[in-house]
C-alpha positions as a printed Julia matrix, in Angstrom:
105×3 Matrix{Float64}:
 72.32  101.12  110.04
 69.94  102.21  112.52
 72.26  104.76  114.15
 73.23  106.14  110.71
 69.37  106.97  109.72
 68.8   108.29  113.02
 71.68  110.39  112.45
 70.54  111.45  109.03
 67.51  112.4   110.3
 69.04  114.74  112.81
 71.29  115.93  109.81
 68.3   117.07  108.07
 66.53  118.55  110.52
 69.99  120.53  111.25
 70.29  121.03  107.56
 66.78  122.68  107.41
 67.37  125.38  110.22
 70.85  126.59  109.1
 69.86  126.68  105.35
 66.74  128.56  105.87
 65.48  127.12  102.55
 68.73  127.99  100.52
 70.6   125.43   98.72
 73.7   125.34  101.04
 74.16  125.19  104.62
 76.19  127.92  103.96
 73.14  129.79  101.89
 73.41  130.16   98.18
 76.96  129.17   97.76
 78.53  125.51   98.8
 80.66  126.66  102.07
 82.6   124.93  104.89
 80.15  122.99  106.08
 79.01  121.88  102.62
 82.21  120.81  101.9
 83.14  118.65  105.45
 79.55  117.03  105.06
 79.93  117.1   101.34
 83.35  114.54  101.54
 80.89  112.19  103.87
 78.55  112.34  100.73
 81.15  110.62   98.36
 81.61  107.73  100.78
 77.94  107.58  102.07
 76.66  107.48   97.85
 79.41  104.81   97.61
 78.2   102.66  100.53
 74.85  103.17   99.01
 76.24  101.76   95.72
 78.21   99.14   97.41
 75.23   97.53   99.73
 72.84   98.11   97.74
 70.55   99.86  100.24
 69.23  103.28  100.21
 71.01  105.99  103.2
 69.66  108.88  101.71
 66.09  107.81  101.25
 63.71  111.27   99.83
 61.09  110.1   101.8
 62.72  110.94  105.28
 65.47  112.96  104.47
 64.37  115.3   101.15
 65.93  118.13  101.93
 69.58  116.47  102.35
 68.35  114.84   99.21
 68.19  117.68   97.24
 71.26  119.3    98.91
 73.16  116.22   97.56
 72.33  117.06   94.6
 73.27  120.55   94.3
 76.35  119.73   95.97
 77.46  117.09   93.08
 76.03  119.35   90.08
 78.23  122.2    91.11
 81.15  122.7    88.89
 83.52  122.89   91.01
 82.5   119.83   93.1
 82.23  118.03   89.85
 86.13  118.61   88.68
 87.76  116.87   92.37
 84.64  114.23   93.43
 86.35  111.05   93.04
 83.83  108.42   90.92
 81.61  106.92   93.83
 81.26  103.4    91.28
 85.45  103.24   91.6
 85.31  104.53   95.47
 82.21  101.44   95.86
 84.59   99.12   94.16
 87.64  100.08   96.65
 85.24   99.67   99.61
 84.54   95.84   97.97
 88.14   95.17   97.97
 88.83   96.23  101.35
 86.03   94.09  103.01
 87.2    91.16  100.84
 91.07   91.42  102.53
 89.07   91.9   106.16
 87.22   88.73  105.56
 90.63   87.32  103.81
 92.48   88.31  106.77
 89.89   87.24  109.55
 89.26   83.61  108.06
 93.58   83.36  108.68
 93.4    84.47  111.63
């Protein structure tokens, strides 16, 4: 966990110089970028929802925060997101079989 907020951190700082204060890394409109980061999003908001734990914590990354946020609200992002409760629930399943599997083994 420690690795992933440090890399969050560097995310955001990376976030604020290629933005320049727009919504996007790719300015006023979601772009490449937005979108490779943005499919990291789905499974890092599931993790969240599956641990229980705060990644993408306001305090030390806002900025990524709020990008999130834009990112999810536009439409087009909204139509092909998969539902991060049902993508939380398939991450449950699949650490159940690893433990399954590990206590055979």
């Amino acid at each position: 966990m420690e690795e992933v907020e440090e890399g969050l951190l560097q995310l955001e700082d990376a976030f604020v110089s290629i933005s320049k204060g727009k919504p996007f890394f790719g300015g006023e409109a979601i772009g490449f970028m937005d979108i490779c980061l943005g499919s990291f999003l789905v499974l890092l908001k599931a993790m969240e929802e599956f641990k229980g734990e705060k990644l993408l914590d306001e305090s030390k990354t806002p900025s990524l925060c709020k990008w999130g946020g834009e990112f999810f609200s536009d439409e087009t992002v909204k139509n092909v997101v998969p539902d991060i409760k049902k993508v939380a629930e398939f991450l449950r399943e699949l650490e159940v079989r690893a433990q399954s599997a590990a206590s055979r083994s």
